[in-house]
C-alpha positions in Angstrom: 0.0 0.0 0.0 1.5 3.5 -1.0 2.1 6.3 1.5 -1.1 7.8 -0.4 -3.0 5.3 0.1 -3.0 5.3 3.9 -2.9 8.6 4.2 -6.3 8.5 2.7 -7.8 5.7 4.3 -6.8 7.6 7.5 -8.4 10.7 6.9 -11.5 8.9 5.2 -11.4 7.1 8.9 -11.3 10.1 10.9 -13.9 12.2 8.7 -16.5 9.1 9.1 -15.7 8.7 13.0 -15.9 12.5 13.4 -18.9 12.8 12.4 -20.8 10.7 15.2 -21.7 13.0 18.4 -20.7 12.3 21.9 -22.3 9.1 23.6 -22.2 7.5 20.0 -20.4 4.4 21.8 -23.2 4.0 24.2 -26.1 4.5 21.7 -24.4 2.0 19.9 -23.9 -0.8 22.6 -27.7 -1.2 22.5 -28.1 -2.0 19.4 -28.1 -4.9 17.7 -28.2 -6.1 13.4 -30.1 -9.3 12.4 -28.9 -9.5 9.2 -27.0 -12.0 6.8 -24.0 -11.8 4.3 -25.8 -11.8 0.8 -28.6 -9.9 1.7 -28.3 -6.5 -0.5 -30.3 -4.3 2.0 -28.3 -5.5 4.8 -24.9 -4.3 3.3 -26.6 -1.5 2.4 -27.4 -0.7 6.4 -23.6 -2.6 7.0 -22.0 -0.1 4.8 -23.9 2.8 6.4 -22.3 1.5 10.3 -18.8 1.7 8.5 -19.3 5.0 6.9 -19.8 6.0 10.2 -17.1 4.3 12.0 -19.6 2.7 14.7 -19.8 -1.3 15.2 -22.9 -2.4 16.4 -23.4 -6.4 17.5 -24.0 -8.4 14.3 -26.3 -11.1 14.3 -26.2 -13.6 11.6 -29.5 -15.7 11.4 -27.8 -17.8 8.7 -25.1 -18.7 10.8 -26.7 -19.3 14.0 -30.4 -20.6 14.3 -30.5 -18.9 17.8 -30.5 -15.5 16.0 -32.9 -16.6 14.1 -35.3 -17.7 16.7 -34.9 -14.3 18.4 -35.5 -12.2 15.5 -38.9 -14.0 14.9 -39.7 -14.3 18.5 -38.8 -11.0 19.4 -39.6 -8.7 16.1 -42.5 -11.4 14.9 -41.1 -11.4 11.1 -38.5 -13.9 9.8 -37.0 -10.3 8.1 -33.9 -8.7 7.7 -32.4 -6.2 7.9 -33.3 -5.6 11.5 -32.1 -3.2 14.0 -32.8 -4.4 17.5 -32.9 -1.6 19.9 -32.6 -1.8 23.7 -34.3 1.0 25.7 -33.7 2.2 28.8 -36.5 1.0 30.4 -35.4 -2.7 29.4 -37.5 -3.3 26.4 -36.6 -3.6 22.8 -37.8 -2.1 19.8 -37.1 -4.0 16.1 -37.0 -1.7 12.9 -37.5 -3.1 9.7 -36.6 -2.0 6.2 -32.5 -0.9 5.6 -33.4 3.1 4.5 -35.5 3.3 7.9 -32.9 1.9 9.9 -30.0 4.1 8.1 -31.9 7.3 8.7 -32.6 6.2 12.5 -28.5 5.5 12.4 -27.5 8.7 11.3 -30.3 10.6 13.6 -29.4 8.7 17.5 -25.3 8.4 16.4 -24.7 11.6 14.3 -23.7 15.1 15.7 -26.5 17.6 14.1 -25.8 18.3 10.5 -22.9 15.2 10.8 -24.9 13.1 8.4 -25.1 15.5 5.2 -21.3 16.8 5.8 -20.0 13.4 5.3 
């Protein structure tokens, strides 16, 4: 790799993890991404978590029947993407459909305006 190259990928690195506000990290521990590898809306909402430099917990129903078994039991479709969120108060919330679950991304983990500057 030339001296270009990671000179780019840095700043591309620090431009996508300076756009999330403060208390990204914890906004982020409670969620959680049924999703699995060849599904095209999940990269989509995949691709959206790197853009932003955040990980979330990825949960491949594919690979592990448990995850699947949640995601119906707890959401009540067999549908992915999903976005698993933990509230405060204990209980969870499931969001469907990738463009739903990128805007609620870039709302609860970006700084205000964060979203369109990157």
């Amino acid at each position: 790799m030339s001296f270009l190259d990671t000179l780019l990928r840095t700043t591309v690195r620090r431009a996508r993890r300076s756009s999330v506000g403060p208390g990204a990290d914890r906004v982020a521990s409670r969620l959680s991404l049924y999703h699995f590898d060849s599904c095209p809306f999940c990269l989509r909402v995949r691709r959206e978590l790197a853009r932003l430099g955040v990980e979330v917990e990825l949960r491949n129903i594919h690979r592990d029947r448990s995850r699947y078994d949640e995601l119906v039991r707890g959401g009540g479709k067999q549908q992915v993407p999903c976005l698993r969120i933990e509230n405060d108060d204990g209980t969870a919330e499931w969001l469907y459909e990738s463009s739903d679950i990128i805007s609620r991304l870039q709302a609860d983990l970006c700084s205000p305006g964060a979203a369109e500057a990157v």
